[in-house]
N, C-alpha and C positions, 0 to 999 in steps of 0.2 A: 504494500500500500504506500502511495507515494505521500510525501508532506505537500500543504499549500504551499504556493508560492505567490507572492506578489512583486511585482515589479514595476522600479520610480525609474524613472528618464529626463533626465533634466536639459530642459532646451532652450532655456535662455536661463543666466543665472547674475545678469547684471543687472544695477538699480538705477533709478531716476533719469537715465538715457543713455541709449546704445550708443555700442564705440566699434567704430573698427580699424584703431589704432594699432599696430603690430605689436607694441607693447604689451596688448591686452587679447592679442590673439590665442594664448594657451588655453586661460580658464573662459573666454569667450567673451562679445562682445552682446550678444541679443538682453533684451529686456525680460522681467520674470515668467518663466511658463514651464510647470513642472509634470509628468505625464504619469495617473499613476491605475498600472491593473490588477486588479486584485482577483484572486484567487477565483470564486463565479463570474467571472469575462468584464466584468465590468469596467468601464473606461471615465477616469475621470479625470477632469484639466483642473490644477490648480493654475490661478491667473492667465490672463492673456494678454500678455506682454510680445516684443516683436519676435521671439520665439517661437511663436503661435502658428507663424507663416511656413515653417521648416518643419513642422508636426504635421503643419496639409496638408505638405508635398509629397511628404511620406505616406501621409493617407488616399492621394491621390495614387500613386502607383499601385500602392499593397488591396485596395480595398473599392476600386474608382466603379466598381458596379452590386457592390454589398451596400445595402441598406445599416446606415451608420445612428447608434442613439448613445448620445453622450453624456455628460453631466461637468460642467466649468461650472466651478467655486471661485467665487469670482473676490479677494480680498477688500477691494477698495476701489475708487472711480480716476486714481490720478493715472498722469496719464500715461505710464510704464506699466501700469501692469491692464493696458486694456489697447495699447496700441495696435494690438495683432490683431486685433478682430475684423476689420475690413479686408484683410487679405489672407483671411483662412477658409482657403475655397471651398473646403465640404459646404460650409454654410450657402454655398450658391446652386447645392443640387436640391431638387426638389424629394429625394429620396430619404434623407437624412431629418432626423430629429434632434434636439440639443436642448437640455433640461440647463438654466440658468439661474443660479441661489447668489446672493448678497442682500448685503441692509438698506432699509429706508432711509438715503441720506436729511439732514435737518433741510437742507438748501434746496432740496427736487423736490420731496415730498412721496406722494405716493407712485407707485411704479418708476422708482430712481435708475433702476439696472435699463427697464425699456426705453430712459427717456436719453439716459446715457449712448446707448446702441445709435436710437435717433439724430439726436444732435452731431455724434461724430462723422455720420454721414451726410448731412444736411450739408447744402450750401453754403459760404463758399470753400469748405473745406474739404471737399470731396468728391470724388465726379460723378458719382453718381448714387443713388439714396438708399434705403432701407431696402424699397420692394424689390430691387434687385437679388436679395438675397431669398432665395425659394426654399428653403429648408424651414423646415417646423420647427418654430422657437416659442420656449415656454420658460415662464420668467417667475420666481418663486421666489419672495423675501423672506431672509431667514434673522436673527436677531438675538444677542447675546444672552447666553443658556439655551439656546434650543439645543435639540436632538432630532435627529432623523434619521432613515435608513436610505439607502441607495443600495438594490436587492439583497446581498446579506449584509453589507457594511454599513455600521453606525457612523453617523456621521456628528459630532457636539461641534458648539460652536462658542466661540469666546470673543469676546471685546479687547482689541488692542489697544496702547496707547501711541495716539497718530495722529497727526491734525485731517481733521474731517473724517476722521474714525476710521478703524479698519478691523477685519476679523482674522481669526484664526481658527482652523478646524483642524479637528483632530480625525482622524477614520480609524475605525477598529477592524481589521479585517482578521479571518482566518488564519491567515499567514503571521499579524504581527499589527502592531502599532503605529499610521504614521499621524507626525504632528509637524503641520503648516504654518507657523506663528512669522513670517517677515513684516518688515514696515512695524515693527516696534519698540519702542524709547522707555528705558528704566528710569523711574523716579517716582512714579503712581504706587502707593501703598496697595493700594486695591488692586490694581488692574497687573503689577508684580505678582500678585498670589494669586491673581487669574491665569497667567502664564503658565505659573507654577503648575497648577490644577491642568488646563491642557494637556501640559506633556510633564504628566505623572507617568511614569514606566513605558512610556514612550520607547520603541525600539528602534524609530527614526527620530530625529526632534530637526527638523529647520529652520535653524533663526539666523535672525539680520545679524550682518557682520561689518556693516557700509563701511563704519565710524574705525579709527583706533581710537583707547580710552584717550588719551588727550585731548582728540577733536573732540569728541563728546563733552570732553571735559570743559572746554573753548567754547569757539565758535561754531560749532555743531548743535551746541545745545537748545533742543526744543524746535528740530528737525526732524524727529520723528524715527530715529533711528539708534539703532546698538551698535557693539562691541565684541569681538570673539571673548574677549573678557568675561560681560555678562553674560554670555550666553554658554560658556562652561561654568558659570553659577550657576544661572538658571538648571543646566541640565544634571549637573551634581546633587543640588538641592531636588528636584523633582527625580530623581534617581530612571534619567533617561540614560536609555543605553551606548547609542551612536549621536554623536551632534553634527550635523550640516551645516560648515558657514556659508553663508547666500548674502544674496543683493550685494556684491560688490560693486565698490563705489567709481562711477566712470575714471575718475582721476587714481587708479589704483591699478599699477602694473603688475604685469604677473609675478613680478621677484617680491614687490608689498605684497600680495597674494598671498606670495610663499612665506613670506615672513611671518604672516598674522597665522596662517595654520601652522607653522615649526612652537610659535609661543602656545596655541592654543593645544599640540600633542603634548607638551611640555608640563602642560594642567590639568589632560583630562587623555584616560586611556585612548580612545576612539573616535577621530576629528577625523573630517574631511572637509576639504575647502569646494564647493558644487562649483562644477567645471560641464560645458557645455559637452554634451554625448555621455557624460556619466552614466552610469545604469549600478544602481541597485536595488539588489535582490534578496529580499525575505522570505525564510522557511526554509532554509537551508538544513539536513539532517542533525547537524552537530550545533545548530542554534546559532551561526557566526550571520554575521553580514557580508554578502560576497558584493564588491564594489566592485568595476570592468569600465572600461572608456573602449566597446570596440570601433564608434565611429571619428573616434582622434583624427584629424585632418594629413592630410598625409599631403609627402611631396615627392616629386621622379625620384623611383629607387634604381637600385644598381646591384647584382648580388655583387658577392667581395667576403675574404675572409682575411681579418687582421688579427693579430696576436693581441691579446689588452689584458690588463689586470684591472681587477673593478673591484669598491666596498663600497659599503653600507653600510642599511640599517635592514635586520628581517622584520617578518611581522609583528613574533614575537619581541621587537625590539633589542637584539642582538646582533651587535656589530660581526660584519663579515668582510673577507678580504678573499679575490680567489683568481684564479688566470683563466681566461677562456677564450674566446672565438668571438667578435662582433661581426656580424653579416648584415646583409637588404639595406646598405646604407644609403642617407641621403647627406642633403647639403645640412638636414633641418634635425636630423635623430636615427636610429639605428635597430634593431632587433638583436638581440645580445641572448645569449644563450647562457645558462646559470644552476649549479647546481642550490646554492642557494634561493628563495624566493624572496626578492624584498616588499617593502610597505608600498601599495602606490601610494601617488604623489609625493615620494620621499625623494630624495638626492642623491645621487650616485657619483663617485669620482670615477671615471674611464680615463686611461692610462693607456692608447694604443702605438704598437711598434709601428713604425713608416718609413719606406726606404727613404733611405738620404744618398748625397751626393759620392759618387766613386765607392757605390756600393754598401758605405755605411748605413746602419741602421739608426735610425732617431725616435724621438715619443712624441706623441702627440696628447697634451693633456686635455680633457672637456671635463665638465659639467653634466648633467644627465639628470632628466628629472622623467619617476616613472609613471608610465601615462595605461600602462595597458601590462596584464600576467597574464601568459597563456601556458598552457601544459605542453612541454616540450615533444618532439617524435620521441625519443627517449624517458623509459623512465625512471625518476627519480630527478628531471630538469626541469627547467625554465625558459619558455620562451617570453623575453622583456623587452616589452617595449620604450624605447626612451627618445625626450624631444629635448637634443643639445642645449644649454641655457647660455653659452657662452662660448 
């Protein structure tokens, strides 16, 4: 008998506006849009951010004559995590359906999610209007402390602290726990121990990470946003298992990136910094979280085998040192074959031999950050994937 499984896909993991900076090309540049199936087939979009458009596309090819029903949890009305929505083309077949939950903002009033929809396609913002979109849309307000189901998964809903409000929901599935808390600012007594509550035993927990505590501590304050900092309080205190930093902040290159998850492994067993094609997966036999990036962006490979010596860190957190074989290189990262397995997103030092001049041999030193573990042709190996940082 097999275990459930669920599975999150994160496809845009940046905040308050896309980048497509090369700086920022690692952990991605799209706006928030997280994809998540749980274990009875159900499909649900957390926000729709410009993410949203690269989850169509995919649904365009995999599905372009299946009758599609969905359900986006939609956090908030700004305007990153609702950009996608005019160009997430299932919504323009008529075959599709799409179940719609968020709050009644103070400022819209009643039916704020359809009037939202409305507006961003109106005139002169956009070419062309709502009716254009033929898919059955249904639009349900939901409201801090409900609860609800989406066929077996519970879905509660909590109150963030945000300017012009935002939610957070938790889903309980089969498989495991996740919790969606982004776009939230520590310093609400109450709305702190709402968090809390949320992502109690959470076996995913996603929260904002925009800020470093400085900024927050600065000029950030009362923007609406966290800190890797609190958000391994937060998940220590609520005794979450795995923590997601998200909504990376546009002005945040991938080495800050890296910096804020090496501080945030530092405090808390099990970080991961949400990087655009992540994929993880819950209900794994032995209870682990298996995290994967099989669609890492890739550049013209070349096979090749160079002699390298490579360390780290494993999973278990145990430094390693070991000689091996780097192949399928590019200009941008490598496939590195390893009896050891290390942590993705961790560091790797690659040390590779390189002919040199009148036949000497030279080193070539890199950097290596890992983006992808595959189970080698051999076993007891590693096929690792890594994107050169330097």
């Amino acid at each position: 008998m097999t275990n459930p499984v669920a599975k999150l896909s994160f496809w845009g993991v940046r905040g308050s506006t896309a980048t497509v900076d090369p700086a920022t090309w690692r952990y991605g540049g799209n706006t928030p849009c997280v994809e998540l199936t749980t274990p009875d087939g159900m499909q649900l979009i957390l926000d729709c951010g410009t993410g949203l458009r690269m989850l169509g596309s995919r649904w365009g090819k995999e599905h372009a004559q299946q009758q599609q029903e969905t359900h986006f949890l939609v956090t908030h009305y700004h305007w990153d995590h609702i950009q996608g929505i005019p160009f997430f083309t299932p919504l323009y077949s008529e075959q599709n359906e799409f179940h719609f939950y968020s709050f009644r903002s103070e400022s819209l009033g009643r039916d704020s999610l359809k009037q939202v929809f409305e507006t961003q396609m109106a005139q002169p913002y956009f070419p062309v209007d709502l009716t254009a979109m033929n898919a059955k849309r249904r639009f349900q307000e939901v409201a801090d402390g409900d609860a609800f189901f989406i066929g077996e998964n519970r879905v509660s809903v909590r109150a963030l602290n945000h300017p012009q409000g935002c939610l957070g929901f938790r889903i309980e599935t089969a498989a495991g726990i996740v919790v969606y808390a982004t776009d939230n600012e520590p310093g609400n007594p109450a709305l702190d121990r709402s968090l809390r509550d949320l992502a109690a035993g959470a076996d995913i927990f996603i929260n904002d990470a925009q800020y470093t505590p400085e900024q927050l501590a600065g000029p950030k304050r009362g923007w609406g946003h966290s800190t890797w900092q609190e958000g391994v309080k937060a998940a220590r205190e609520a005794g979450a298992k795995t923590l997601v930093l998200f909504h990376h902040d546009p002005d945040s290159t991938d080495r800050m990136v890296d910096s804020i998850l090496r501080q945030g492994r530092e405090e808390f067993d099990s970080v991961f910094a949400a990087s655009e094609g992540m994929v993880i997966t819950l209900g794994a036999a032995n209870g682990r979280v298996d995290a994967h990036m099989p669609g890492v962006r890739t550049a013209l490979r070349r096979e090749a085998q160079f002699r390298a010596r490579v360390s780290g860190v494993t999973e278990g957190g145990r430094a390693f040192d070991e000689e091996t074989l780097v192949s399928d290189l590019s200009l941008q990262g490598a496939m590195i074959t390893l009896k050891h397995s290390p942590r993705l997103q961790s560091e790797l030092q690659v040390i590779m031999e390189t002919p040199g001049p009148n036949g000497l041999q030279g080193a070539m030193r890199l950097r290596g950050y890992v983006t992808r573990i595959d189970e080698g042709r051999e076993k007891g190996v590693s096929s690792v994937g890594v994107v050169f940082t330097d």
